[in-house]
N, C-alpha and C positions, 0 to 999 in steps of 0.2 A: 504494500500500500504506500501511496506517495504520502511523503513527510507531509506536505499542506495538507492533505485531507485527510491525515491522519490527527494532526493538531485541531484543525475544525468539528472533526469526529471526538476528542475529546473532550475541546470544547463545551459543545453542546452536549455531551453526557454531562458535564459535571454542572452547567446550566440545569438540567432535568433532575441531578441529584438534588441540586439548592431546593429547587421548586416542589418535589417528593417533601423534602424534610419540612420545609415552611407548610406543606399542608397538613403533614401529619403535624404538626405542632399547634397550627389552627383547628382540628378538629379535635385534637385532645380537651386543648381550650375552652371549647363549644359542649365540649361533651362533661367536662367536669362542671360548666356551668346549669348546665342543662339537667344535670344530677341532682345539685346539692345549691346551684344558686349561690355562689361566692362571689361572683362579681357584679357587681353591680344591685340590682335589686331583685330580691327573691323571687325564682322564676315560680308560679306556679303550679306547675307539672314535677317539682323538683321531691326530693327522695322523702315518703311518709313511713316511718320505721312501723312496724305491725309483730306485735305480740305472736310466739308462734312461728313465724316466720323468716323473722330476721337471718338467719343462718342462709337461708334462699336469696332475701332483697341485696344482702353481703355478696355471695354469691356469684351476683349476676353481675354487679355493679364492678368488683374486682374482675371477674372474665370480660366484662365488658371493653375494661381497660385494656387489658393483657393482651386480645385478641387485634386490640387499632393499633397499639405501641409494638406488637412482632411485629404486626404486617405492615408497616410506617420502616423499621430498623431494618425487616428481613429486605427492603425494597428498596432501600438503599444503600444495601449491601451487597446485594444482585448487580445494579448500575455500577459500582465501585468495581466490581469485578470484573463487568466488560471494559471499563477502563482499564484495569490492568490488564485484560486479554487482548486490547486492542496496541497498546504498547510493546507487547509478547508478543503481539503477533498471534495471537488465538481469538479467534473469534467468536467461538462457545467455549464459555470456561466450566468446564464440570464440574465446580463447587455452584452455582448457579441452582444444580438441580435440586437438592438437599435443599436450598434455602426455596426454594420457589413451592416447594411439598409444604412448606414449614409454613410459607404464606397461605395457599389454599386451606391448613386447618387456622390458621389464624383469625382468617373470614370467615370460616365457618364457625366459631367462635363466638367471633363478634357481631355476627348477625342474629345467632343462638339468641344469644344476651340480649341484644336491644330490638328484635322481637318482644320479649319477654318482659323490658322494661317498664311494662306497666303493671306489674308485681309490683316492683321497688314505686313507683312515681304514685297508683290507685291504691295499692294492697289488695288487686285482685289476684285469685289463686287459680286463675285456669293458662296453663303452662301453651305457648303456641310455637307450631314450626311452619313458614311459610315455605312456598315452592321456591325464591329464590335463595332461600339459606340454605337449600340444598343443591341449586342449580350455578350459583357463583364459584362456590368451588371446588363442583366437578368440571367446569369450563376453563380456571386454573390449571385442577389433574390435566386436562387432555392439553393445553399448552405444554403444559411442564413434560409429560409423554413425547409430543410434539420435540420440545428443545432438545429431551436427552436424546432421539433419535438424531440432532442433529448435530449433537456430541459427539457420539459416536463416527457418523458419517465423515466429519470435517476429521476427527484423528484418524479414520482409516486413509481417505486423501494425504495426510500430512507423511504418511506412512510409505505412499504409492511415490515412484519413483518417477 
């Protein structure tokens, strides 16, 4: 690959990492507001503790987090990776794939959760899974399927004489 569009290439990756990280940090934001109401004036919708319960509203509200903060880190660690494969000179890095598995249960996680978050927000006790918390990341899986096949492919080329 020529050095300019090598540099423009990573460029603009590490432009998409800034913009990844700035939105998972806005949405964290949004999302702890949106919880518990710390900023500014109390939202609401925001978290009603329920006798009984709390171990669940805890819960949900913890996976909640956990499931946006992997998939915010693992997705910026993906982009980080193709920068240093594009510098290597690899253009699928096969640590990529492990980390992009790790985002699909991430989302499915974190959609689990804030389906669910009107446990924590009403204190109602009927548990729900919508079609896309299942459908998000299995369309991840088949990328990630998708990328390692192309793992593979680009190291058997690199191989071929």
């Amino acid at each position: 690959m020529k050095t300019d569009v090598k540099k423009r290439l990573i460029r603009n990756l590490k432009i998409v990492t800034g913009v990844i990280a700035l939105a998972g940090v806005l949405i964290l934001h949004f999302m702890t507001n949106e919880t518990f109401g710390f900023f500014g004036e109390p939202v609401e919708k925001s978290a009603m503790w329920t006798e009984g319960i709390e171990w669940l509203q805890s819960g949900i509200i913890i996976m909640r987090f956990l499931g946006a903060f992997t998939f915010f880190i693992c997705l910026v660690a993906v982009v980080m990776n193709f920068i240093d494969g594009v510098r290597s000179g690899t253009l699928f890095p096969r640590k990529n794939i492990a980390l992009l598995n790790i985002c699909s249960v991430a989302v499915f996680i974190y959609l689990l959760s804030n389906n669910n978050l009107h446990i924590v927000t009403d204190a109602e006790r009927v548990f729900m899974i919508n079609i896309e918390t299942m459908l998000v990341p299995a369309i991840i899986a088949v990328f990630t399927i998708m990328y390692e096949a192309a793992v593979r492919i680009s190291e058997e080329n690199s191989l071929t004489i």
